[in-house]
N, C-alpha and C positions, 0 to 999 in steps of 0.2 A: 068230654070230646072224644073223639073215635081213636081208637089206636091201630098199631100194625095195618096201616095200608100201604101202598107200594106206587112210588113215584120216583122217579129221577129228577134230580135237581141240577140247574144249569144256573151261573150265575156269571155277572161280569159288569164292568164300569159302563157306563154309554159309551158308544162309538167300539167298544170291542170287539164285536164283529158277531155276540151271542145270539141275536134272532137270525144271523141267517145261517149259523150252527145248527139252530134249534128247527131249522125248517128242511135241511138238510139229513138231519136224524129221524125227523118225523115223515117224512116220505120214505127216507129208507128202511125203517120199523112197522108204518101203517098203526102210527100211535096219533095220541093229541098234545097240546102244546096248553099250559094253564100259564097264563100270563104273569108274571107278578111286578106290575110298574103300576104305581101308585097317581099316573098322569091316565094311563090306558084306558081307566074306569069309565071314562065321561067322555058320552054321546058329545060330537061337534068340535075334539081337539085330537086332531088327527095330524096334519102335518109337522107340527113341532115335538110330537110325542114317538113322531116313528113308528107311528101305528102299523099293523100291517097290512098291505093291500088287501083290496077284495077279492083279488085274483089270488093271494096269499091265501087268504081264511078258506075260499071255498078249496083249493086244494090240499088245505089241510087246518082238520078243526081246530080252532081257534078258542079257549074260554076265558073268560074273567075280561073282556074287552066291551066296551059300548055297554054299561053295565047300566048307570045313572045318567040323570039328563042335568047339566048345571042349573039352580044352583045346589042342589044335595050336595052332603060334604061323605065321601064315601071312606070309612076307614079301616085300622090295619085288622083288627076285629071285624067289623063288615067281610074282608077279604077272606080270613083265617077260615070262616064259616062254610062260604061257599065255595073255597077251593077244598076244605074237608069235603063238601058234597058231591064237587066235581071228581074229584080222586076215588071216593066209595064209587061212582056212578061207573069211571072208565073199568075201575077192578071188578066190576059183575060183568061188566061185558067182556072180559079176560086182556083188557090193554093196560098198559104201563104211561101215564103219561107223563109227559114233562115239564118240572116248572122250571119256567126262564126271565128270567128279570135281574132287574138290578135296586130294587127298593124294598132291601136290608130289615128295613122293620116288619115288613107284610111277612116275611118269611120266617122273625123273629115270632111272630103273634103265630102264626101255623106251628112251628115246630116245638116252642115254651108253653104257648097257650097264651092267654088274656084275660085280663080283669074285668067279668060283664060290665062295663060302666055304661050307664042308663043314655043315650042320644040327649042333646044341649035340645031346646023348643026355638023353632024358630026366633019366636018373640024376645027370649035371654038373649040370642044372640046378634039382634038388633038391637036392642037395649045397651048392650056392653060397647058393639061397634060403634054408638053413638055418644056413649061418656069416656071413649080412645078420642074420640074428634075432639071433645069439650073439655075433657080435664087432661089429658094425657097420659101415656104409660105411666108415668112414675105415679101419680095419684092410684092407678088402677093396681098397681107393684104395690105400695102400701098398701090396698086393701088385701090384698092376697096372703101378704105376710102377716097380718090379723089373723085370717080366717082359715091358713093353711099353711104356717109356718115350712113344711114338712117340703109341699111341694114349692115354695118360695125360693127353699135354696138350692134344688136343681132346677131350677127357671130362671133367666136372666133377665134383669127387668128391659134390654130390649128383643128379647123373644115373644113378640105380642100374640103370633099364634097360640101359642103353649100357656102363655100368659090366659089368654082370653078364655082359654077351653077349660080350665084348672078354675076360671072365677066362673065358669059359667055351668060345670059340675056344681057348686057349692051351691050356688042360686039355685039347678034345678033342682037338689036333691036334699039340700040344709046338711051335703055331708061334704068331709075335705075331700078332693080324689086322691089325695093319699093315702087314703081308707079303702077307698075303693081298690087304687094299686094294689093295697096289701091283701087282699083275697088272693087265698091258694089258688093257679093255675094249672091245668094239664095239656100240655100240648100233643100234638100227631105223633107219632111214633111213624118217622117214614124206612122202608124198606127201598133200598136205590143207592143209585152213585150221587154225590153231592161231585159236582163238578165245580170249578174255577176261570175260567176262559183270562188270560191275561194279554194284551199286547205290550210292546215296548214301547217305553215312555213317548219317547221322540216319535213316532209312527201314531201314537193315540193322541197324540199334542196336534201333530197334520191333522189325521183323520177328521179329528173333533170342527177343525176349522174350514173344511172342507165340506164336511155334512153339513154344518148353516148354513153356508152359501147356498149349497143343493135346496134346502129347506126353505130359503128366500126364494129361489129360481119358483120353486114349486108352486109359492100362493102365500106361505107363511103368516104375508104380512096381513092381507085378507081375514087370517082365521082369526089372527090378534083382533081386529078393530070387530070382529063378529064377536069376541069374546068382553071385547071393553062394551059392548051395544045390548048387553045380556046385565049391568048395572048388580054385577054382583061384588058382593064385600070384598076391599082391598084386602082384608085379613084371609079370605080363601084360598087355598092350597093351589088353588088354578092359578090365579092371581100373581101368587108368589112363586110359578114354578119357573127355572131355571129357563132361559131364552125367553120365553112369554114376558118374566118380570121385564126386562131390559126393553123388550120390542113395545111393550105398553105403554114405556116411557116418550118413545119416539111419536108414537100413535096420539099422548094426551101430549104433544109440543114442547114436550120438557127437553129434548135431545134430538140431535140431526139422528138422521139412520143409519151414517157411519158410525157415528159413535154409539149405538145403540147395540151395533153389527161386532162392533170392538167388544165391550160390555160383555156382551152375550158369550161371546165365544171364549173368553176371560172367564167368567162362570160357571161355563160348561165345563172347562177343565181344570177348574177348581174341584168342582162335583164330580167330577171321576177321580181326582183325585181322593176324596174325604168317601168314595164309594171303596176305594182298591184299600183304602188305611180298614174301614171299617169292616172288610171279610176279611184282612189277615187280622184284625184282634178278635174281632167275635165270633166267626161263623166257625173254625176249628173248635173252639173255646167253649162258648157260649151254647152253639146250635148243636154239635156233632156228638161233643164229650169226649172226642180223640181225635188227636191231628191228620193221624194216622188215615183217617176216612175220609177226608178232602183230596181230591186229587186233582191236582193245577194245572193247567194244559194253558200254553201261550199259543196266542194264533200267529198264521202262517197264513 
């Protein structure tokens, strides 16, 4: 993978206030903005994702957004690759772009590198979706720990994503993915400010519950039943994403819309909380190799 390119990095919980940091730097620089949110990928989930308008993109570029069309499963690898090519692309033409986002692995896979692991085939992965319905995780957890001891015990038998991706390496490939894992990585070498954007607890707790509502006023609930009418696997990342999960439930009659509206925003700041835990242990740590080179800026 490429090294020494030159990117700034912007990171921050949802609701932080980071994209319209990030949009505010980028008109004042006359640079571009490389997305890093693991929702943004996919053409038709725009409202709940916080996409950025259109009026946003064209005044100031936009990459890594409307990438795939569901149900493609786009991943952190997928991402790693073409924000490497996005980054070589702005540095020939002498810009410095920005990645902004909040989903920690995409940016973990760019900066360590990745394990080429081989894409799951459709058909495996309708296969396994379909003995989750008929025999249950725990059956599907026992085969796992057969065939891949390694990756069995960081996967919890009710982690079915993770679960399902680890059985469905094995199948396509007759190898554990923890074989796969264990292939040497090289990551980006970026040249830039790693930024932090944090708000105060109390104020990101409002904020969060505030933006639903905005998100519901918007259409939200529209996108959901357009996303539930597209018949893709409950184990999809779409599926499972933070607000969408909750609003789906309202949508398939399981829950009133208040309680859904409850849910959701319960969730939401959950997942900023487990986003602000996970850049103070990793991103100094992990990503940087010195604390010293993150520097935290709380919004105002």
């Amino acid at each position: 993978m490429a090294t020494n390119l030159r990117a700034h990095v912007l990171i921050g919980a949802t609701g932080s206030g980071k994209s319209a940091l990030a949009m505010r730097w980028a008109e004042a620089t006359g640079n571009s903005i490389i997305s890093c949110d693991s929702m943004q990928v996919y053409r038709g989930l725009d409202i709940g994702t916080a996409k950025p308008s259109q009026a946003e993109q064209q005044a100031v570029p936009h990459a890594l957004i409307d990438v795939v069309d569901l149900p493609a499963v786009y991943s952190a690898a997928d991402w790693a690759r073409a924000a490497t090519c996005c980054i070589q692309q702005e540095n020939a033409a002498g810009r410095i772009p920005l990645i902004c986002g909040g989903t920690g692995f995409y940016l973990r896979a760019l900066l360590q590198g990745f394990s080429d692991i081989p894409d799951i085939p459709v058909a495996i992965r309708q296969e396994l979706e379909a003995r989750l319905q008929e025999e249950g995780r725990e059956a599907l957890y026992a085969e796992l720990q057969t065939v891949d001891p390694t990756s069995s015990q960081r996967i919890g038998v009710t982690d079915t994503q993770r679960l399902l991706r680890a059985l469905g390496i094995w199948k396509a490939t007759a190898r554990p993915l923890s074989s796969w894992q264990a292939q040497p990585a090289t990551g980006v070498q970026l040249q830039g400010k790693r930024m932090w954007l944090q708000k105060p607890r109390q104020q990101l707790r409002q904020d969060i519950a505030e933006r639903f509502m905005q998100m519901i006023d918007a259409g939200w609930l529209n996108e959901v039943r357009w996303l539930q009418a597209q018949q893709i696997p409950q184990q999809h990342p779409a599926m499972r994403a933070v607000g969408y999960r909750q609003l789906l439930q309202h949508v398939q009659g399981e829950c009133s819309l208040e309680t859904a509206i409850e849910q959701g925003i319960t969730a939401t700041r959950r997942y900023a909380k487990r986003q602000n835990t996970w850049f103070r242990h990793q991103l100094s740590c992990d990503m940087s190799g010195n604390a010293a080179e993150v520097e935290t800026y709380l919004w105002n």
